[in-house]
N, C-alpha and C positions, 0 to 999 in steps of 0.2 A: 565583544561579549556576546554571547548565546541568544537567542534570541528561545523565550520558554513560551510563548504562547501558540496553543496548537492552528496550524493554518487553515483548516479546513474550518474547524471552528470560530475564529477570528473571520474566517471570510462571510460562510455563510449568517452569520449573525449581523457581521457587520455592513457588508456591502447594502443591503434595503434602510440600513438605518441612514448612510450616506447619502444613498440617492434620495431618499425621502428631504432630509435637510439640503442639498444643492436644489430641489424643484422649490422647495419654498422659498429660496433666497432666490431664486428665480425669478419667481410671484411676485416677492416683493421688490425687486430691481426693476423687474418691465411691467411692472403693471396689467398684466396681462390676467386672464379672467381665469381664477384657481379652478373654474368646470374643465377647461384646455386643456389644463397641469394637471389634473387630477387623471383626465381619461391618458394620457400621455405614461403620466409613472404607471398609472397601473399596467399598460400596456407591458414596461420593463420589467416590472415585478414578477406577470404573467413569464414572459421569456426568462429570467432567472427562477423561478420555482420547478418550469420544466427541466431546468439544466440538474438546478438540486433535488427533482424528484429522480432523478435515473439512478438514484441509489436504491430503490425502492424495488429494482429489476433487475433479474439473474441474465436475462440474455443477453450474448457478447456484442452485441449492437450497441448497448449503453455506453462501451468506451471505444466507440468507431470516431469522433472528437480529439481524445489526445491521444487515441494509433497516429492520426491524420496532422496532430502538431508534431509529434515526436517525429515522423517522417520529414517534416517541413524541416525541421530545426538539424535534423540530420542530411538535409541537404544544403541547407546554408552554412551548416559548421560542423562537416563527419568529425565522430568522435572515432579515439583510436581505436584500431581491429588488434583482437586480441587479448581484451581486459578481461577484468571478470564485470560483468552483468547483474547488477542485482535487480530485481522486479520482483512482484505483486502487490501488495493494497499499500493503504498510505503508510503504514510502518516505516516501508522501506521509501513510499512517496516522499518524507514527512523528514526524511535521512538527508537534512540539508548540508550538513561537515565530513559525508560520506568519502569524500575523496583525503581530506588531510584523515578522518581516522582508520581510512583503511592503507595510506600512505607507507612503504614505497610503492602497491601493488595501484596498477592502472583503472579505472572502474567508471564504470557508464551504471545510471543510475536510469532506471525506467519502471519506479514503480506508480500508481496508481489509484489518485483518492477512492477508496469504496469498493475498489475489483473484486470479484471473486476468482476464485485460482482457476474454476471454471474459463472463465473470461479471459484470463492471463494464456491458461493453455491453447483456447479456441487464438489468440492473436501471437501464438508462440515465434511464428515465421516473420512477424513482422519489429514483435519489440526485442527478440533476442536475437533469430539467426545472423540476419544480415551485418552483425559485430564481430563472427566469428570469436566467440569467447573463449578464452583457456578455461572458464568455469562460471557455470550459473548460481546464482545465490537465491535463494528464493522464502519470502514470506508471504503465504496467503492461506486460506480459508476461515480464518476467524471468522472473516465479514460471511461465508458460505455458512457457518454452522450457526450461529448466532442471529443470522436474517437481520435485515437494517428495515427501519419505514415499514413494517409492516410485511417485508420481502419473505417468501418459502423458505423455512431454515433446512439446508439440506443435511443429511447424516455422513456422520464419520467414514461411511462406505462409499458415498459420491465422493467426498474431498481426496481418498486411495485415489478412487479414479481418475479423478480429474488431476491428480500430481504422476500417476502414472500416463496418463493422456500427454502431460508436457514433455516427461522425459524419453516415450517414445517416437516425440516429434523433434527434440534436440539429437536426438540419437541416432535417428535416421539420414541426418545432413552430418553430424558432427560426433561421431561414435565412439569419440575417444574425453568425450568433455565430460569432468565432473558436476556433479548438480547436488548441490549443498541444500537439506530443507531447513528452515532456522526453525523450531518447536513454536506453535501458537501458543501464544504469554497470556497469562493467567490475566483478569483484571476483574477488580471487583465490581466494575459498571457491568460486568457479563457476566457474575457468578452463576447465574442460572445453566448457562453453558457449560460450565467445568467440566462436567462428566463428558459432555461431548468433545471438547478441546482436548483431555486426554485422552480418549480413545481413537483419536484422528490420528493424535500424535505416537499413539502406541503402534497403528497400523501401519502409518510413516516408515516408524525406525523399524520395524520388521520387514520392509520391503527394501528398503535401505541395505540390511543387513545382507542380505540374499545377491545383493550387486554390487563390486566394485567399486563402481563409478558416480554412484550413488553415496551420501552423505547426510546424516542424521545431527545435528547443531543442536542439542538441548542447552538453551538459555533459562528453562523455566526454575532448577534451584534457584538459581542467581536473582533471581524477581522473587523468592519469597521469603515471607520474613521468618522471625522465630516462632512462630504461634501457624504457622505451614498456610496461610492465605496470600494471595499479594501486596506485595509492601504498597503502602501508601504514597510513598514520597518519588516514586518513581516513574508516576503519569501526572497527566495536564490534570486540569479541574475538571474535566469530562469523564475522569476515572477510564480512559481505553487510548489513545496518545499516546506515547510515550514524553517525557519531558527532557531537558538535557543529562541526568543523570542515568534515567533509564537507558539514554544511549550512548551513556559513557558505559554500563556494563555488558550492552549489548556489544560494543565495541571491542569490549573485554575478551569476549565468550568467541566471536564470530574471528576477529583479524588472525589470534593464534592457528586457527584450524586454517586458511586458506594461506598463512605464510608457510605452516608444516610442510605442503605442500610443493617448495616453489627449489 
C-alpha cells in the first residue's frame, strides 16, 4: 500500500520530536544529569535547524549535500545510461512509485526537497548529464515563485530564465534530448501565487512552442476541480505535496507524453 504521508513533512516535524523522547529515556536509563542531556540535544537540534533552514535560500550551495549523496550513491550503484531523468523540487523528490508508474520506460529519479529550478539548472552537469538521458523531465519553480521560510520570491521572468539556463546546458553536451516541463500545479496552500504560477507557465509553453525539443506537460486542468480552484483531495494535509492520488493523475498526464515518444 502507498504510503500518503508527505516526507518532508513527516520528517521535519518528526525527527526533534524523536530525538527529544530518545534523550530523555536516556536521562532516565543512566541517570545521568538532564543539564548534560540537555546542552547535548540542543546541540543536535542546532545542526538539524541549519539543514532545515537551507530552504530559506536561493543559492545553489544549499543543495551542494544531496549533489554530493547522489554522486556517492551513483558510484556505488550507477543507474542505467540512457533513461529519462526526472528532477527539480520535491514533487518530483517526493515521486517514490516513479519507476513502476512511468514503467516500461527506464527513469532515474533526482529531484530535490525545496530546490529551485534556479538550483537545479546551476547543478545541471552534475544531477542530469552524467546519465546521458534520452529525455529530461522536469518540475521546478513553484518553490522559485512562491519563496519558502521567508526566501525572495522571484518572478515569472527569472523562473523563463532559469528553465532556459538548464536547457541550454543539457543541449550543449546533449543536442538532441528532449526536455519535458511538467506545468507548476495549482495548490490552495499557495493561492496567493496563482497569478504568478500561471504566468511562468504561460512563458514556459511559449518558449516551449518555438523549439522542437522542448516540451510543455500541462497537468494543471487535471488538478482542478469544478468550481476552477485546486481540488482538495489531491494533496497531503500541508495543501502543496502531492498525495497518492495527485500522482496517480500526474502519472496520467506525464507517462502518455513520453511513451508517444518512444
Amino acid at each position: 500500500m502507498r504510503r500518503k504521508t508527505s516526507r518532508t513533512r513527516a520528517v521535519l516535524s518528526g525527527v526533534p520530536l524523536i530525538l527529544l523522547g530518545m534523550y530523555l529515556l536516556l536521562a532516565l536509563a543512566t541517570g545521568r544529569p538532564l543539564r548534560a542531556l540537555a546542552v547535548e540535544l540542543i546541540g543536535v537540534i542546532t545542526l538539524w535547524a541549519i539543514y532545515a533552514g537551507r530552504f530559506a535560500f536561493n543559492a545553489p550551495l544549499v543543495l551542494a549535500p544531496e549533489v554530493l549523496w547522489f554522486r556517492v550513491k551513483d558510484r556505488a550503484r550507477p543507474p542505467p545510461l540512457g533513461a529519462v531523468v526526472f528532477t527539480g523540487s520535491s514533487t518530483i523528490a517526493h515521486w517514490r512509485f516513479l519507476a513502476d508508474d512511468m514503467a516500461p520506460l527506464p527513469v532515474v529519479n533526482r529531484g530535490i526537497n525545496g530546490a529551485r529550478l534556479s538550483q537545479i539548472a546551476h547543478y545541471a552537469d552534475q544531477l542530469v548529464l552524467p546519465h546521458r538521458p534520452r529525455a529530461v523531465v522536469l518540475y521546478a519553480g513553484e518553490n522559485d515563485l512562491a519563496g519558502f521560510l521567508g526566501s525572495r520570491r522571484q518572478s515569472p521572468e527569472e523562473v523563463l530564465a532559469a528553465f532556459q539556463s538548464l536547457c541550454e546546458k543539457i543541449h550543449a553536451r546533449l543536442p538532441e534530448v528532449t526536455v519535458d516541463f511538467i506545468s507548476i500545479k495549482p495548490t490552495r496552500a499557495r493561492a496567493a501565487s496563482a497569478t504568478a504560477f500561471q504566468r511562468a507557465n504561460a512563458l514556459v509553453k511559449q518558449a516551449c512552442a518555438v523549439d522542437p525539443r522542448l516540451n510543455f506537460i500541462d497537468a494543471v486542468p487535471a488538478l482542478l476541480g469544478a468550481d476552477g480552484r485546486a481540488r482538495s483531495d489531491v494533496f497531503e494535509v500541508d495543501g502543496i505535496h502531492l498525495n497518492e492520488e495527485g500522482y496517480r493523475i500526474l502519472t496520467s498526464v506525464v507517462r502518455p507524453c513520453l511513451l508517444a515518444r518512444q
